[in-house]
C-alpha positions in Angstrom: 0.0 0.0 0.0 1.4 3.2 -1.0 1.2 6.4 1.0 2.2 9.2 -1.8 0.4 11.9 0.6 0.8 15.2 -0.6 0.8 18.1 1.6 -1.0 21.3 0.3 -1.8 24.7 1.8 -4.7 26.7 1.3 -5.8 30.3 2.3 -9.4 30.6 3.7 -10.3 34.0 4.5 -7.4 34.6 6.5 -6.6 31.5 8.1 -3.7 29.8 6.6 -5.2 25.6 6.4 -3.1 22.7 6.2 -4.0 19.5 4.2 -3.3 15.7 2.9 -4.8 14.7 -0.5 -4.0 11.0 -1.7 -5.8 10.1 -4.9 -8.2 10.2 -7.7 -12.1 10.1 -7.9 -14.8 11.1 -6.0 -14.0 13.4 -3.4 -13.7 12.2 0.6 -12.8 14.6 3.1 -11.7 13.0 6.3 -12.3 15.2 9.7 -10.3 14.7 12.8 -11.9 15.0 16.0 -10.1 16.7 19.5 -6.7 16.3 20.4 -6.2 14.7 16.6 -4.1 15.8 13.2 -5.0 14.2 9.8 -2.3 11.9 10.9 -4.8 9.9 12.2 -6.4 8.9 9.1 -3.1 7.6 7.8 -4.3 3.7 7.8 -7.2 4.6 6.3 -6.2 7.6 3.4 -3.7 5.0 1.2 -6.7 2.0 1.6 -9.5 4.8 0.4 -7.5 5.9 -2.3 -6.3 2.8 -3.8 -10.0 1.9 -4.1 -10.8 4.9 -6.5 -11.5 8.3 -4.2 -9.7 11.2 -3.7 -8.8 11.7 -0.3 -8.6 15.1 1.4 -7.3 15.3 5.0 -7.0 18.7 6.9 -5.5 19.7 10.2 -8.8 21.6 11.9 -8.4 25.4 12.7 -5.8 25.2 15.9 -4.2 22.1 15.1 -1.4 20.9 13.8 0.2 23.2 10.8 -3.5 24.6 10.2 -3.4 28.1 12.0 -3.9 28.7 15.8 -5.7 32.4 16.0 -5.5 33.4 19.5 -8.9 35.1 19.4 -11.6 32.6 21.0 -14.1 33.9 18.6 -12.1 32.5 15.9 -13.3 29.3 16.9 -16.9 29.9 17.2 -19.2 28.1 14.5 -22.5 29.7 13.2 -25.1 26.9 12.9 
């Protein structure tokens, strides 16, 4: 199983995001939960992507290379 990950870097409004894409196909974006990186995805992103999707893997706002604003409002998410 190969893991060609590639690392990309995206600005979004401001806030500097980190990701993993592995893949062709059909889309798949896996989220990480608290205290997490898209590291932990990494068994599942080569399987996922040898079967046909394209795998997309970011580090959430605060975590890992994504940015860490210090405001706390930065965090908050309109539902």
């Amino acid at each position: 199983m190969t893991t060609n990950w590639q690392h990309w870097y995206v600005d979004l409004d401001g806030l500097r995001m980190h990701y993993v894409e592995q893949g062709d196909g059909y889309p798949v974006i896996l989220c990480h939960g608290w205290p997490e990186i898209w590291y932990s995805w990494h068994r599942q992103i080569p399987v996922l992507a040898n079967a046909g999707f394209r795998i997309i893997a970011p580090d959430m706002r605060g975590y890992g290379e994504t940015d860490k604003p210090s405001d706390v409002e930065a965090y908050y998410i309109t539902i």
